[in-house]
ZAZA-129609 format. One record per residue (C-alpha): residue number from 1; x, y, z. Coordinates in nm, 2 decimals. Each point is the difference from the previous one (the first is absolute). Last residue first. Layout:
[bamar NUM; [X; Y; Z]] ...
This chain:
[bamar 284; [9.20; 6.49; -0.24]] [bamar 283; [-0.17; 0.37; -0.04]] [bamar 282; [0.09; -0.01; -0.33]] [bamar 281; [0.12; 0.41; -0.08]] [bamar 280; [0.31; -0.08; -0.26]] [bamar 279; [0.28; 0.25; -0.05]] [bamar 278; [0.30; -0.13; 0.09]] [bamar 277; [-0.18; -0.34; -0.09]] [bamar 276; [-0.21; -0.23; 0.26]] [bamar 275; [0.05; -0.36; -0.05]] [bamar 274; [0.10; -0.09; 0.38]] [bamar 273; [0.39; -0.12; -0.08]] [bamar 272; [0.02; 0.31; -0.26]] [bamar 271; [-0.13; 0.23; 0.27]] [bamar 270; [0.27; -0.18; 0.24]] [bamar 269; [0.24; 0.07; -0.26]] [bamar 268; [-0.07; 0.35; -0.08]] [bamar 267; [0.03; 0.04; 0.39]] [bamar 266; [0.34; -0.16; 0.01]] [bamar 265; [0.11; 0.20; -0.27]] [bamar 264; [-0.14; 0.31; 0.18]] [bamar 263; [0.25; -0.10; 0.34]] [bamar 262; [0.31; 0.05; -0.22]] [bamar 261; [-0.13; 0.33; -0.14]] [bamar 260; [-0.07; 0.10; 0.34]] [bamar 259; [0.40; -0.04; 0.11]] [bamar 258; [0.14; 0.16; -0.34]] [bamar 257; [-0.18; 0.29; 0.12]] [bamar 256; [-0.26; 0.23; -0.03]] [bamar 255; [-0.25; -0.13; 0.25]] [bamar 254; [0.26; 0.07; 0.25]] [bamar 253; [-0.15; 0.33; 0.01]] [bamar 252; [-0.01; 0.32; -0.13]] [bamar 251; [-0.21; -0.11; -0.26]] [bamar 250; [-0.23; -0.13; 0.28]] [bamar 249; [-0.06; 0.37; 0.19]] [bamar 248; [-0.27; 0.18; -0.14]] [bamar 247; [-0.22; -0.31; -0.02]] [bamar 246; [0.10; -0.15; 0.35]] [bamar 245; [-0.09; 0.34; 0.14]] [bamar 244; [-0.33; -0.03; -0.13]] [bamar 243; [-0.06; -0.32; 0.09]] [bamar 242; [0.09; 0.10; 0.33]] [bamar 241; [-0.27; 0.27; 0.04]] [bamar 240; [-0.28; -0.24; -0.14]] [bamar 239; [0.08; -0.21; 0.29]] [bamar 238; [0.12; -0.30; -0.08]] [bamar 237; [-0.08; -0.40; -0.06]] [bamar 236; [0.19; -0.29; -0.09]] [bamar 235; [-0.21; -0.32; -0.13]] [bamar 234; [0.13; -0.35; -0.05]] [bamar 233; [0.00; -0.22; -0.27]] [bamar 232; [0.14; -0.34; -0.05]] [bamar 231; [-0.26; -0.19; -0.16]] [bamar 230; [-0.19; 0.31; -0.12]] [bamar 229; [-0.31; 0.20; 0.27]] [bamar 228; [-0.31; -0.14; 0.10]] [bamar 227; [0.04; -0.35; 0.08]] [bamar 226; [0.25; 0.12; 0.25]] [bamar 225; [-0.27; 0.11; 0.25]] [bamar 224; [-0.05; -0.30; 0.23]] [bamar 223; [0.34; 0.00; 0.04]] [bamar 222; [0.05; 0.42; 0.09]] [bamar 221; [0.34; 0.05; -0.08]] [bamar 220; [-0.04; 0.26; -0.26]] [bamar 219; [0.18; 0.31; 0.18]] [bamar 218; [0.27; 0.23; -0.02]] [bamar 217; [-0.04; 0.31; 0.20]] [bamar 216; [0.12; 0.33; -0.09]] [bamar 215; [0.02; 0.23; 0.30]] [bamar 214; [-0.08; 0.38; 0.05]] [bamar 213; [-0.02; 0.03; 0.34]] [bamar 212; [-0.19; 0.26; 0.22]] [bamar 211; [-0.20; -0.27; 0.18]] [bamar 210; [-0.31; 0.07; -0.22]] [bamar 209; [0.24; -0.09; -0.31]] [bamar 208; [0.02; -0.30; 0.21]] [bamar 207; [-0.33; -0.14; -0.04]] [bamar 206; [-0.05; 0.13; -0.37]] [bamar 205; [0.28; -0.20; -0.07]] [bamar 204; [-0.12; -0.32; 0.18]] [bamar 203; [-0.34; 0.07; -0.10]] [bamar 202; [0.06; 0.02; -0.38]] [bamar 201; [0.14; -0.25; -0.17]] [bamar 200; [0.16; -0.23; 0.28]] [bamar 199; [-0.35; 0.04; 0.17]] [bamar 198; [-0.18; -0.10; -0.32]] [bamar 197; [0.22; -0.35; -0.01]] [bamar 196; [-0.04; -0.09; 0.33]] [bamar 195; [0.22; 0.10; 0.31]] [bamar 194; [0.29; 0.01; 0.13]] [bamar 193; [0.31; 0.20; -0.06]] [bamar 192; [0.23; 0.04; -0.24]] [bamar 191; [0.20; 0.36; 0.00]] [bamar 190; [0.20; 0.22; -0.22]] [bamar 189; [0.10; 0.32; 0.10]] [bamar 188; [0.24; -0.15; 0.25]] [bamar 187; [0.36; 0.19; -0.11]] [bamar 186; [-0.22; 0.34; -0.07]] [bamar 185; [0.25; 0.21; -0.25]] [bamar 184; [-0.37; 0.08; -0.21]] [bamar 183; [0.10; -0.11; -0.36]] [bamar 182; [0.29; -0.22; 0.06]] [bamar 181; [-0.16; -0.18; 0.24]] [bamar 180; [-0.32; -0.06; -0.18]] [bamar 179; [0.22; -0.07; -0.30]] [bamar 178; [0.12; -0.32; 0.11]] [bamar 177; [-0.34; -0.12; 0.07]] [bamar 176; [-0.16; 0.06; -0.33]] [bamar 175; [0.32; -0.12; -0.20]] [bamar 174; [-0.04; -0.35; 0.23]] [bamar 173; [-0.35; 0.01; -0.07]] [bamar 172; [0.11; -0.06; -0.37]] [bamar 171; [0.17; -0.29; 0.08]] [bamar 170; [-0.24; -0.12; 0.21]] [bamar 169; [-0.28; -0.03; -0.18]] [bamar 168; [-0.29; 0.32; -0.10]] [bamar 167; [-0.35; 0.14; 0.11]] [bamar 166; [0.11; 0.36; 0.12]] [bamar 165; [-0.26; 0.19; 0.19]] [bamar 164; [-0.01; 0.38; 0.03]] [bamar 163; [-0.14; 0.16; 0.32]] [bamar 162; [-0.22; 0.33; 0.10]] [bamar 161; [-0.09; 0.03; -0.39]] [bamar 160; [-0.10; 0.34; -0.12]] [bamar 159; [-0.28; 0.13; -0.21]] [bamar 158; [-0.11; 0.33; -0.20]] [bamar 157; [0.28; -0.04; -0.27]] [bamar 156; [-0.14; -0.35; -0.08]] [bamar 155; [0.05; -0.32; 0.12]] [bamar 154; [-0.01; -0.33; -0.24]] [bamar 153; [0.37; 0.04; -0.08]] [bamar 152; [0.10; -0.15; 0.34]] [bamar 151; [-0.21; -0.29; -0.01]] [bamar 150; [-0.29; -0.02; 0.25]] [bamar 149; [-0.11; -0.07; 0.34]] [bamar 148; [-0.28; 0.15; 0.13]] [bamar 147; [-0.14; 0.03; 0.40]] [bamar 146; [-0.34; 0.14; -0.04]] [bamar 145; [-0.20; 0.20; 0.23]] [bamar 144; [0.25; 0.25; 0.13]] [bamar 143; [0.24; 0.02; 0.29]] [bamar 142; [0.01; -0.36; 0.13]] [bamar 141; [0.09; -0.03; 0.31]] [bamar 140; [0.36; -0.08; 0.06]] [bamar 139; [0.06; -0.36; 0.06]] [bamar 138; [0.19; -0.06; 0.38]] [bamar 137; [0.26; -0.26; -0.11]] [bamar 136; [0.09; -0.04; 0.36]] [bamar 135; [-0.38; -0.06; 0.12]] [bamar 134; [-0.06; -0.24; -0.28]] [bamar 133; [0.34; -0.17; 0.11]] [bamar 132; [-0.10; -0.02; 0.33]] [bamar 131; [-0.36; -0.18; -0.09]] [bamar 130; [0.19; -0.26; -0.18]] [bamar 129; [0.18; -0.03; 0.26]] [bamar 128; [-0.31; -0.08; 0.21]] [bamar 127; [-0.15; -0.22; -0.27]] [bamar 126; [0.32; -0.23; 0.07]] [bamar 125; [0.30; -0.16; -0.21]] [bamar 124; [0.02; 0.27; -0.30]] [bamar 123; [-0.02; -0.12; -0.35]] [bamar 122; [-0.22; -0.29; 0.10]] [bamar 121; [-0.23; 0.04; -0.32]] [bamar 120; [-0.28; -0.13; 0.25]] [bamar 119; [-0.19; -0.29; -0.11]] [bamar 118; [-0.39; 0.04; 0.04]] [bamar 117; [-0.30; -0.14; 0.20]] [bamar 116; [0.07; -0.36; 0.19]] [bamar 115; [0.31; 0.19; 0.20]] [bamar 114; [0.02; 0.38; -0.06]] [bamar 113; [0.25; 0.15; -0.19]] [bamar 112; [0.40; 0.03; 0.17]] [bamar 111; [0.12; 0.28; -0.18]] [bamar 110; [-0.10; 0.26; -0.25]] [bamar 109; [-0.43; -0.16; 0.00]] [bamar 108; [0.03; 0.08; 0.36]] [bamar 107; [0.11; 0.38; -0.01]] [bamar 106; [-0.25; 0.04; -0.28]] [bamar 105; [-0.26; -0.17; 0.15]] [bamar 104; [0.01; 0.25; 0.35]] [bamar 103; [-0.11; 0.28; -0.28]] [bamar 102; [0.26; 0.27; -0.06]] [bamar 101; [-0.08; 0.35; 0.17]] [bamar 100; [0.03; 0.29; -0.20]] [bamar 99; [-0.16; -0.14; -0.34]] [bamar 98; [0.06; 0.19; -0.32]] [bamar 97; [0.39; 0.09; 0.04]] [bamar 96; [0.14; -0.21; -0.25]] [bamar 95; [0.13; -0.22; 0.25]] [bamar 94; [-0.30; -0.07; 0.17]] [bamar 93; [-0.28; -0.04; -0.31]] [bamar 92; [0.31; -0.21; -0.17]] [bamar 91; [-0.01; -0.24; 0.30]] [bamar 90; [-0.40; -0.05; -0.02]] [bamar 89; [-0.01; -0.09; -0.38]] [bamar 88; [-0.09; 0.21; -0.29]] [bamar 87; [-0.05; 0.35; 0.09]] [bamar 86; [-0.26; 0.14; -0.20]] [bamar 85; [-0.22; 0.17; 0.20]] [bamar 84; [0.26; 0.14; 0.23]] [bamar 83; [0.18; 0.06; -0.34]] [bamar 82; [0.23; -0.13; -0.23]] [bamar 81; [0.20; 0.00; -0.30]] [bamar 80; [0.14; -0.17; -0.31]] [bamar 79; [0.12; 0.22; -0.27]] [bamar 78; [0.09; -0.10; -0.34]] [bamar 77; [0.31; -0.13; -0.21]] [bamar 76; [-0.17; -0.34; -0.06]] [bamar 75; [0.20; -0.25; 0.15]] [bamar 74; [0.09; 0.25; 0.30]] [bamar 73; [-0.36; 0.06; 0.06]] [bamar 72; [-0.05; -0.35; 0.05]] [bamar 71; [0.28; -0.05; 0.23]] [bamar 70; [-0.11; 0.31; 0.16]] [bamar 69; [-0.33; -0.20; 0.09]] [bamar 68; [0.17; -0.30; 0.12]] [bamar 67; [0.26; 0.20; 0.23]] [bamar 66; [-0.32; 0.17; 0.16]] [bamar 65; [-0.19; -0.36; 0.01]] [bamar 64; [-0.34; -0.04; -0.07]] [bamar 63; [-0.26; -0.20; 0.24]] [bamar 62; [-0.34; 0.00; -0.10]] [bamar 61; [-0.13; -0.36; 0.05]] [bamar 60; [0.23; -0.01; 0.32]] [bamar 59; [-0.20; 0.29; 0.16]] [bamar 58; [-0.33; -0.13; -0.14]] [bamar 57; [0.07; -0.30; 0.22]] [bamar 56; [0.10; 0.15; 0.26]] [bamar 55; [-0.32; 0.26; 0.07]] [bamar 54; [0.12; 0.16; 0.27]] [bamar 53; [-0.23; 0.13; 0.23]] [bamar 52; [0.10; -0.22; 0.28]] [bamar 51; [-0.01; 0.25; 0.27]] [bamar 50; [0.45; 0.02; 0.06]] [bamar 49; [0.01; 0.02; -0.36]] [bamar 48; [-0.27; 0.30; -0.08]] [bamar 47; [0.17; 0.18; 0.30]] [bamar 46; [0.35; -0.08; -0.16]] [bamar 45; [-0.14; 0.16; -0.34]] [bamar 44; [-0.08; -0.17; -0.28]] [bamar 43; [-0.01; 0.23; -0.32]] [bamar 42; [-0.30; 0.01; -0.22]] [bamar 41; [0.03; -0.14; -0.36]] [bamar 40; [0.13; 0.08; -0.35]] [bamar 39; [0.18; -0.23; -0.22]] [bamar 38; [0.36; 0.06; 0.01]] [bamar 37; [0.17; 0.29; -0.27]] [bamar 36; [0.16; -0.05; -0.32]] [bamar 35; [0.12; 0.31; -0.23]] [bamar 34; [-0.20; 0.28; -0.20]] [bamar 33; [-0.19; 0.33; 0.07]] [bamar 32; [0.21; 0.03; 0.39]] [bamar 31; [-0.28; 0.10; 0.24]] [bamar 30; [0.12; 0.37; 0.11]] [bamar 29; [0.04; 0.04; 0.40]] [bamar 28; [0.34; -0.08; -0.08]] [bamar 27; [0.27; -0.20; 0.16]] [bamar 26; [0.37; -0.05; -0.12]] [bamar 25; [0.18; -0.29; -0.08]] [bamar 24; [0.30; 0.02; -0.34]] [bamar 23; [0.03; -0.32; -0.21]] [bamar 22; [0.37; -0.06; -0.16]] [bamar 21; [0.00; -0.06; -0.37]] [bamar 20; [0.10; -0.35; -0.11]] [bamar 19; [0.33; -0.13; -0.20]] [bamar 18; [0.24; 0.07; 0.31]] [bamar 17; [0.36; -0.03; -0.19]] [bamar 16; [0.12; 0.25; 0.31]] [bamar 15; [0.12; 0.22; -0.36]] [bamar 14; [-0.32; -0.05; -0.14]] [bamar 13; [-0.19; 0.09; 0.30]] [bamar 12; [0.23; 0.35; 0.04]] [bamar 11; [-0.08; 0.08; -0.33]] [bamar 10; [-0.34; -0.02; 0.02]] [bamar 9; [-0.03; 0.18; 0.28]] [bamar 8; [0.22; 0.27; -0.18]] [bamar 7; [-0.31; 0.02; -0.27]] [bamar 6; [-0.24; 0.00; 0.29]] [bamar 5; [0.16; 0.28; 0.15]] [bamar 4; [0.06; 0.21; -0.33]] [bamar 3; [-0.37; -0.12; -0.09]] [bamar 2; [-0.15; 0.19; 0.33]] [bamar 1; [-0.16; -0.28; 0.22]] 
């Protein structure tokens, strides 16, 4: 980003009272030099599943979480990405793109298990609706070998995020929302739908970017994946178009009223509530 942008980025985060830089997604055939990626290992495939090639325990012995890795990366203002090779768990491999068709495990292991062998996360009531919703949410393939998910001011002239995640609390998400609207006249531009944490991040958006649409989508539900963002936190994700938008258009906005500054004293007091200062970076 140019400093003029990130300078206004700035700006606009201090005036939302969000403390941590946004992280932009984008996908490069060029390994990342720094950041957090999964230990490497072959991909599954449904073929490999359906002919008992899957080595289970080693699968479990591996397993890294999307949402865990970013956390990381968050902590330490560094990228965390992924790859075919690196990919982390099964469910990341899908929704970032890596794996076409999702192994018969995954779409057990989201609802109902299997009895005597493993507890399902019974987020959806059936493997067969589980199987619907992988067909609705339809993950793009990916375009390039890594998927990479950095801050904002990490990427250079030469490189452009698809989407821009916001890590914040509600109060401040209610600045990101609002402006949405304002920015782009679109009375639904935000939506929430299903899905885990990476799909809220990026293949939701990406998902309906395809449709035409240029949505933000709140996310952060995910249960099993709370542990990896603040008590409190959710995620709000747009295309790199809005966020541009949103940053020529907030001082125009109610974000420079009497109204906002009523809504920023409940922010400084939440922060003061959680021990992170106007300015402090704790990952809490």
């Amino acid at each position: 980003m140019s400093e003029n942008s990130l300078s206004e980025s700035k700006a606009f985060l201090e005036t939302l009272g969000i403390s941590e830089e946004p992280f932009g997604v984008y996908y490069t055939a060029q390994e990342p030099k720094d950041g957090f990626k999964p230990k490497s290992r072959i991909l599954p495939t449904l073929e490999d599943e359906k002919g008992n090639k899957i080595d289970w325990v080693l699968v479990f012995e591996s397993f890294s979480c999307v949402m865990g890795l970013i956390w990381r990366a968050r902590k330490k203002g560094t990228s965390a990405y992924f790859s075919r090779e690196n990919f982390g768990c099964f469910g990341g491999a899908f929704y970032l793109g890596f794996l076409r068709r999702p192994l018969d495990f995954v779409a057990r292991f989201v609802s109902t298990g299997i009895p005597n062998r493993f507890e399902g996360e019974r987020y959806l009531e059936s493997p067969e609706v589980t199987k619907m919703f992988f067909k609705t949410i339809d993950p793009r393939p990916a375009p390039a070998f890594f998927c990479v998910f950095k801050p904002l001011s990490l990427f250079t002239d030469f490189e452009r995020p698809e989407l821009v995640i916001f890590f914040a609390r509600p109060e401040s998400i209610c600045g990101l929302h609002q402006l949405v609207t304002f920015a782009t006249n679109d009375f639904e531009a935000v939506l929430s739908p299903f899905g885990p944490g990476c799909a809220g991040i990026l293949t939701w958006p990406l998902h309906l970017l395809a449709q035409g649409k240029s949505k933000a989508v709140l996310g952060g539900w995910d249960p099993t994946e709370r542990r990896y963002v603040k008590t409190d936190e959710l995620t709000f994700t747009v295309p790199w178009e809005m966020y541009l938008r949103m940053l020529s258009r907030w001082r125009e906005s109610f974000l420079v009223t009497k109204t906002w500054d009523s809504v920023r004293k409940k922010i400084e007091r939440s922060k003061k509530a959680w021990g992170e200062g106007s300015s402090d970076q704790s990952k809490k």
